[in-house]
GUMAR-595065 format. One record per atom (N, C-alpha, C): x, y, z. Coordinates in steps of 0.05 Angstrom, whole numbers, plus 32768, in hexadecimal, padded with zeros to 4 digits. Last residue first. Example, Ala and Ser with C-alpha at 12.3 -4.5 7.8 and 13.67 -1.06 7.14 Angstrom:
2
81017FD3808E/81117FEB808F/81028001809D/81087F8E809C/80F67FA6809C/81087FBE809C/
//
This chain:
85
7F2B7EF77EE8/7F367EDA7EE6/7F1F7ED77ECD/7F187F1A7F10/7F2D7F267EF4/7F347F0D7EE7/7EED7F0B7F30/7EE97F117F1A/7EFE7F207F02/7F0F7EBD7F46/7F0D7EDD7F45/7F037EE87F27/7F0B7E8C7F38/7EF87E9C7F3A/7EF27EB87F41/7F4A7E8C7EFD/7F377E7B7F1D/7F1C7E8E7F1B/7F617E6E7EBA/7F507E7E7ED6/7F487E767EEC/7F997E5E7EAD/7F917E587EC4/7F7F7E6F7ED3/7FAA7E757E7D/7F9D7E647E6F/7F9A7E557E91/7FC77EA17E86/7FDE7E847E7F/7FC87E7A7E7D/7FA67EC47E96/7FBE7ECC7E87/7FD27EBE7E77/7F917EB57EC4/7F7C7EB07EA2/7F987EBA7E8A/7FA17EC87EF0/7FAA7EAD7EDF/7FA57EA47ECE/7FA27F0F7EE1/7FB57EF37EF2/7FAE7EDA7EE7/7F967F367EC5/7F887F1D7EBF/7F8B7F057ED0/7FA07F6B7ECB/7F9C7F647EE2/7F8C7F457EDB/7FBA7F927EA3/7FBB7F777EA0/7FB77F747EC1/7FAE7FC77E91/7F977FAD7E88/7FA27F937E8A/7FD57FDE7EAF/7FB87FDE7EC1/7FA87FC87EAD/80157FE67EB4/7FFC7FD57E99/7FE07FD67EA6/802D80237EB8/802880097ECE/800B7FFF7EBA/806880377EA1/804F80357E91/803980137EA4/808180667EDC/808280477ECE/806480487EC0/80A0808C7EF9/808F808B7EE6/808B80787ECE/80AD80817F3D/80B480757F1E/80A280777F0F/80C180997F78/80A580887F73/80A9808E7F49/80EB807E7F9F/80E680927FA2/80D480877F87/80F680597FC4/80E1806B7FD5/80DC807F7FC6/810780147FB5/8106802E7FAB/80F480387FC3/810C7FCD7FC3/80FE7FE77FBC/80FE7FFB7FC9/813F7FA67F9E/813B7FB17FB5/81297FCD7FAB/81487F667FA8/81377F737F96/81327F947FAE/816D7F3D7FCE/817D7F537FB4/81647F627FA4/81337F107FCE/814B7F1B7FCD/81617F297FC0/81027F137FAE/810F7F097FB6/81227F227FC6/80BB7F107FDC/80C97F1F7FCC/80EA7F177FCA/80957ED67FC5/80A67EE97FD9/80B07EFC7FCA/807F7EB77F9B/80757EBE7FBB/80837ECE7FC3/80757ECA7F53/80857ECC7F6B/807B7ED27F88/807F7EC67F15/806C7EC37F2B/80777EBF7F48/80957EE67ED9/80957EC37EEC/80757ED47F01/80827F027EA8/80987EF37EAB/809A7EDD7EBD/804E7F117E75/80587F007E8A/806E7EF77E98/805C7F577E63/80537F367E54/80617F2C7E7A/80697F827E66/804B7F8B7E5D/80487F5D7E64/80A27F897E67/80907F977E58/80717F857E4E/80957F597E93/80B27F657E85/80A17F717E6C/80797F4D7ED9/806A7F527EBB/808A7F5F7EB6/80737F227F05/80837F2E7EFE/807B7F337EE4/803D7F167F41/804F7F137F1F/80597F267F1A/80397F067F86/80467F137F68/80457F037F55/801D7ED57F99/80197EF17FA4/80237F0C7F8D/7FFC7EA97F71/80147EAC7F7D/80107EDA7F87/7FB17EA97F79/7FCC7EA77F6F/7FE07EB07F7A/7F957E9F7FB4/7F8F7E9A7F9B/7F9B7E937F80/7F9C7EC07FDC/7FB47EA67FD2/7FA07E937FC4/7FB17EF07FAD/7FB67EE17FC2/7FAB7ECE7FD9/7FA97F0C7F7F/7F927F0B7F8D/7FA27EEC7F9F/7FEA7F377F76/7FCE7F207F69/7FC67F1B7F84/800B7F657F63/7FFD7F5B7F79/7FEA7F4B7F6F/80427F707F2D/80277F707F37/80207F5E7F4F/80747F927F23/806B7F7C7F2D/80527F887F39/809D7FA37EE4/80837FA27EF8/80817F947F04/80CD7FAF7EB2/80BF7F9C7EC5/80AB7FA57EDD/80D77FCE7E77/80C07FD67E92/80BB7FBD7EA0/81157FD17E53/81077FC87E5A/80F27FCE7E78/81527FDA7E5C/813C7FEC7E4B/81207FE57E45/81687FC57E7C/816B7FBE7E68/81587FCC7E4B/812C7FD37EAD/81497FC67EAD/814F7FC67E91/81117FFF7ED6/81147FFA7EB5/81307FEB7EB7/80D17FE57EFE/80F37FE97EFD/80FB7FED7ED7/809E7FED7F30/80AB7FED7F19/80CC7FEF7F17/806D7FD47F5C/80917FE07F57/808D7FDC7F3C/802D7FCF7F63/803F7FE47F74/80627FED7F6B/80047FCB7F3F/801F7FC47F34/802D7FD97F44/7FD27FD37F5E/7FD67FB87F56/7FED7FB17F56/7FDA800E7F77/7FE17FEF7F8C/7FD87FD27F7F/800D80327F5F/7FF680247F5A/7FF580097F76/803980497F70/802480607F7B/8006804F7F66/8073803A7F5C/8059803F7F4A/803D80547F51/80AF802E7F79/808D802D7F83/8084804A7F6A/80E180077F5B/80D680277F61/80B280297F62/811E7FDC7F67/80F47FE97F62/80EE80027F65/81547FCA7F4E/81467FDC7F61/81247FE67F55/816D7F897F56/815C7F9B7F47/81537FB17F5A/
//
């Protein structure tokens, strides 16, 4: 996959695959897993590392970056004590 930096520092990359807006968001670490992966707008996984073959962009993607979803784990029904939780 190729990323393209957002110029947000919640949802730093974006990508349009398949015609589709994947994002990855920064969570409150190590609190929750360091990434999530948002596929238009909805939950996809969760992710410690960055994988492999994901490769980011320099040059910067006019991506629809979801700013109202900074819920991290209240999102699946796992709040913690952060106040986005």
């Amino acid at each position: 996959m190729q990323w393209q930096p957002t110029g947000n520092g919640e949802f730093p990359y974006a990508c349009r695959l398949d015609g589709r807006w994947w994002v990855v968001r920064v969570n409150a670490f190590p609190d929750h897993p360091l990434y999530t992966v948002l596929v238009d707008g909805r939950f996809d996984s969760d992710l410690e590392d960055w994988p492999e073959g994901w490769e980011r962009g320099s040059d910067p993607v006019d991506a629809p970056v979801p700013t109202t979803l900074t819920a991290y784990g209240s999102e699946r029904g796992e709040p913690c004590d952060c106040p986005y939780c």
